[in-house]
C-alpha positions in Angstrom: -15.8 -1.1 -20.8 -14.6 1.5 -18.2 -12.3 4.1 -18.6 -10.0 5.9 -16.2 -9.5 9.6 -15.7 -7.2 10.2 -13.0 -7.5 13.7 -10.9 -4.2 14.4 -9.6 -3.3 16.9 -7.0 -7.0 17.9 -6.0 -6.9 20.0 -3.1 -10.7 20.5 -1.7 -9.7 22.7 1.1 -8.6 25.3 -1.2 -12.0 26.4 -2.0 -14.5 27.7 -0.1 -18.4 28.5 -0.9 -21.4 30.1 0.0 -24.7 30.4 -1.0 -26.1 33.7 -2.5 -29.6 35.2 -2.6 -30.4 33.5 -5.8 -29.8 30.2 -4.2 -26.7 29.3 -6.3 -23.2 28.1 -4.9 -20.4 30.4 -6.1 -16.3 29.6 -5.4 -15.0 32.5 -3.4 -11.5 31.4 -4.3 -10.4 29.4 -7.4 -8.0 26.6 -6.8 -5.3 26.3 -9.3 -7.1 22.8 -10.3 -10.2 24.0 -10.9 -10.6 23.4 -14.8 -9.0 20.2 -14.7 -11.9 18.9 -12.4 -14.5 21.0 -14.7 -12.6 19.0 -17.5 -13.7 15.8 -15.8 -17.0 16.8 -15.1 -17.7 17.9 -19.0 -16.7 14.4 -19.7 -18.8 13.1 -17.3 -21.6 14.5 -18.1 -23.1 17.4 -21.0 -20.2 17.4 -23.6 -20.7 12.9 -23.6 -24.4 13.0 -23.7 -26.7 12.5 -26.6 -28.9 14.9 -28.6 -31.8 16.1 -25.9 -34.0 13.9 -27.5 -31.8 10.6 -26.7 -30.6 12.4 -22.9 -28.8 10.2 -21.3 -29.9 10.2 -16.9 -26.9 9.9 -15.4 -26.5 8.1 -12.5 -23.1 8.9 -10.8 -21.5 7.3 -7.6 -19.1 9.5 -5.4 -17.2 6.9 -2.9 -14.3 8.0 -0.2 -13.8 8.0 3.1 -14.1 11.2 5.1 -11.9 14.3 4.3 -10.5 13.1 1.0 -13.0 16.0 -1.1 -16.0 14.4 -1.8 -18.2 17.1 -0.4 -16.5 20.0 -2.4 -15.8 17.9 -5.6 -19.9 17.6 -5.2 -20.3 21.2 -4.8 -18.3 21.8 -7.8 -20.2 19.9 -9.9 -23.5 20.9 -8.5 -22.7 24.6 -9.6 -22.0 23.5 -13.0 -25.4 21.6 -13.4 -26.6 24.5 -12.0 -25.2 26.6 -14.7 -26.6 24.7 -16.9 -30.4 25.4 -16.4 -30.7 22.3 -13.9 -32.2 22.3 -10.2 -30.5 20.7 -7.8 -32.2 18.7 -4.8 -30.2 17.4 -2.1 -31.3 14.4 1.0 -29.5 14.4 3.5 -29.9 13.2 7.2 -27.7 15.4 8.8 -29.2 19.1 10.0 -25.8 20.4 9.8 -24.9 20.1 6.3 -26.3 21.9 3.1 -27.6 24.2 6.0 -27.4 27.2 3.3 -29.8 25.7 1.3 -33.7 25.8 1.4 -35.7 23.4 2.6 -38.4 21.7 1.3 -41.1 21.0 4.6 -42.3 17.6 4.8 -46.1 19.4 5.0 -45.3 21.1 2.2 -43.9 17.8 0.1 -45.8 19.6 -2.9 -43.4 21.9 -3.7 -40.9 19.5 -4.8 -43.1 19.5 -8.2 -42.6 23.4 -8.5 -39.3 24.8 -6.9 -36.6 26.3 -8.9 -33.0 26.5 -7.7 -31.8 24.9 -4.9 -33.8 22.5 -2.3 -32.7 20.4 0.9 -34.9 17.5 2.1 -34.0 16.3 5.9 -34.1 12.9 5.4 -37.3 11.5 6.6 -39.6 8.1 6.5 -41.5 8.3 3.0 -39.6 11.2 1.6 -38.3 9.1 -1.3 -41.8 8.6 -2.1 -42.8 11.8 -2.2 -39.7 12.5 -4.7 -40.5 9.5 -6.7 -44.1 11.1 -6.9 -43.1 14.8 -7.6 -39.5 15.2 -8.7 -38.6 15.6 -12.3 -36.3 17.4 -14.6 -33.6 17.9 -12.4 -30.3 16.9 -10.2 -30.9 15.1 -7.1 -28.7 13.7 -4.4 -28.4 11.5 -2.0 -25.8 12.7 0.5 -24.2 9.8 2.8 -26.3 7.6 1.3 -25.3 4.6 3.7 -28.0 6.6 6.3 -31.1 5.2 4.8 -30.8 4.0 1.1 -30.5 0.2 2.2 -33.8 0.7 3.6 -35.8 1.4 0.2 -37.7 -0.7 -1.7 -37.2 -2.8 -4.8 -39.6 -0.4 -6.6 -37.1 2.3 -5.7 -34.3 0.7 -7.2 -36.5 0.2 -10.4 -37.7 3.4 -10.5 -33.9 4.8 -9.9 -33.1 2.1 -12.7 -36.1 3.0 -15.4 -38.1 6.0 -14.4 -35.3 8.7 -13.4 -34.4 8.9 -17.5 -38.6 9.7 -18.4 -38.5 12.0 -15.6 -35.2 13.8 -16.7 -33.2 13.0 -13.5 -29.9 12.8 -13.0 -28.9 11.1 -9.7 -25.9 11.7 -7.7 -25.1 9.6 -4.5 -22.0 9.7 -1.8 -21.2 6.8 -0.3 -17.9 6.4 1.9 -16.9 2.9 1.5 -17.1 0.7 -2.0 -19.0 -1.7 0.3 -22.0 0.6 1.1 -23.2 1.0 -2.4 -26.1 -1.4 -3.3 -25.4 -4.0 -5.8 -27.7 -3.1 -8.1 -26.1 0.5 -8.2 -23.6 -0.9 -10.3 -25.8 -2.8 -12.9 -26.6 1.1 -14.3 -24.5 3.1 -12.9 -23.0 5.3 -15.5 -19.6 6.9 -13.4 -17.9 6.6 -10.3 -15.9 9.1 -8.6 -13.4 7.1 -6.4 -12.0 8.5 -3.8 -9.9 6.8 -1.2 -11.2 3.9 0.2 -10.1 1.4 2.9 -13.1 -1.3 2.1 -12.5 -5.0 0.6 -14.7 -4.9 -2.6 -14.3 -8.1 -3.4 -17.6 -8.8 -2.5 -19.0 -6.8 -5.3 -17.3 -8.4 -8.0 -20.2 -10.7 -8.9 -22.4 -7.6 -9.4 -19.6 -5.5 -11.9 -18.8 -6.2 -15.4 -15.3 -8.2 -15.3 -13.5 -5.4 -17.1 -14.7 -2.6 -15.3 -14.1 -4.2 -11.9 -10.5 -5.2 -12.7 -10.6 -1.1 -13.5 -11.8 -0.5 -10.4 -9.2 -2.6 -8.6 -6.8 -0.7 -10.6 -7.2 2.4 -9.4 -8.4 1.4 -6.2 -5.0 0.7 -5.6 -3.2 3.4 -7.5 -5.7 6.0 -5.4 -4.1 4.3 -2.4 -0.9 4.6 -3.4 -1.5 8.3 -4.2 -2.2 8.6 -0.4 0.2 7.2 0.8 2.6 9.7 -1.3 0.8 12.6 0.5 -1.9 13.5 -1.8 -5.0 12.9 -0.1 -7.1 14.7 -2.6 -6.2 12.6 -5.4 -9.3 10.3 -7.1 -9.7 8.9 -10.3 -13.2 8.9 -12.2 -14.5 5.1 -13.9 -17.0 5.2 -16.8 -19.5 2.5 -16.3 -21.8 3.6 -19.2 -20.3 3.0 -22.9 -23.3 5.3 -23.6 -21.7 8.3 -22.3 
C-alpha cells in the first residue's frame, strides 16, 4: 500500500547551484523549505532502508510537467546521495543541461567502471548497454526519460527490474507526464515524486496495485488543486515499495 507525503509550498526557484572543483553540487542559497524536502528524501530513501546487507535499490519516478521543480528537487537529492558516499551518473539527451558536470566519452565508455564523483552521459545509441555492462554501486539517472527509454529492450527492463539491486544501483528517472512512464516501471517502482501533471492516467490503472493507484488519483488531484491556488511548486511523494 502507498503512502502520501505532501510537500507544501516548495519553491525551486529559490535555490540556485553550481558545481565545484570536486565535482559536487552545493546550494548557494538555502530556501526556507529546505529540510522539509531533506525530510522527505530521508524517508525516501537511507533512514527506510534495510541493514546494508538486505539494501534495498531504489527505483524512484520524478513526474511533472515543465517548471513545476523537478530539476532542482533532483538536484537536491542528488547532493544528498552524494553526501552519502554515492556517485551519481546522469543520461541525458540534451547538451545543455548538467553542462557543469563531466562527461563520460562514448570512446572512453570504460570509465563508467572506475569514475568517482559526478558523470554526464549524452545520450547516445548503445549507451544503456554500456551502463548495464559497467555501472555499479551508484546513483544513476535518466533525465527526460520520454527521449529514448521507450526504445530499450525487454532485457533492459529486466535488468532495471533484477540486476540494479546486485549491482547496488539506485535508479532515478524524470518523466513529465504520468503517461510516459513504461508500464512496467510501476510493477517495482519503489516512490514517485508527483509533480503537476495534466495527463489522463487512466490508462495505467491495469499496471498499478488498486490501492496505490486510487492514491495516485488522490493526489493527482489535490496537486492540481494546489496549482490552481497558486502554488506551483507543490508535489506530493507516493510509496510504492512496502519494503521501504
Amino acid at each position: 500500500m502507498a503512502s502520501v507525503v505532501p510537500c507544501g509550498g516548495y519553491h525551486a526557484r529559490t535555490c540556485p547551484l553550481r558545481l565545484d572543483s570536486a565535482s559536487v553540487f552545493h546550494s548557494v542559497s538555502t530556501p526556507n523549505d529546505t529540510a522539509n524536502i531533506l525530510i522527505i528524501f530521508e524517508l525516501a530513501t537511507f533512514t527506510n532502508k534495510k541493514m546494508e546487507t538486505e539494501r534495498i535499490a531504489n527505483c524512484d519516478i520524478i513526474c511533472g510537467v515543465n517548471g513545476t521543480g523537478k530539476t532542482t528537487l533532483l538536484k537536491r537529492l542528488l547532493i544528498r546521495y552524494y553526501e552519502a558516499g554515492n556517485r551519481i551518473l546522469i543520461v541525458t539527451p540534451h547538451p545543455n543541461e548538467w553542462s557543469n558536470v563531466p562527461d563520460v566519452h562514448p570512446t572512453l565508455r570504460h570509465h563508467i567502471a572506475t569514475y568517482t564523483g559526478w558523470r554526464r552521459i549524452l545520450y547516445y545509441d548503445g549507451c544503456v548497454d554500456d551502463i548495464r555492462q559497467y555501472y555499479s554501486n551508484g546513483v544513476l539517472v535518466f533525465d527526460d526519460a520520454r527521449a529514448y527509454i521507450h526504445a530499450q529492450t525487454n532485457d533492459f527492463m529486466t535488468w532495471l527490474q533484477i540486476s540494479r539491486r546486485q549491482k547496488s544501483i539506485d535508479f532515478i528517472s524524470v518523466f513529465h507526464g504520468l503517461t510516459q512512464v513504461p508500464p512496467q516501471y510501476f510493477t517495482f517502482a519503489s516512490n514517485l515524486f508527483l509533480f503537476y501533471t495534466k495527463d489522463n492516467i487512466k490508462r495505467r490503472g491495469i499496471y498499478v496495485d488498486e490501492t496505490d493507484f486510487v492514491r495516485i488519483q488522490e493526489a493527482k488531484r489535490r496537486i492540481a488543486q494546489k496549482v490552481a491556488d497558486g502554488d506551483k511548486y507543490y508535489f506530493e511523494l507516493i510509496n510504492l515499495d512496502a519494503r521501504i
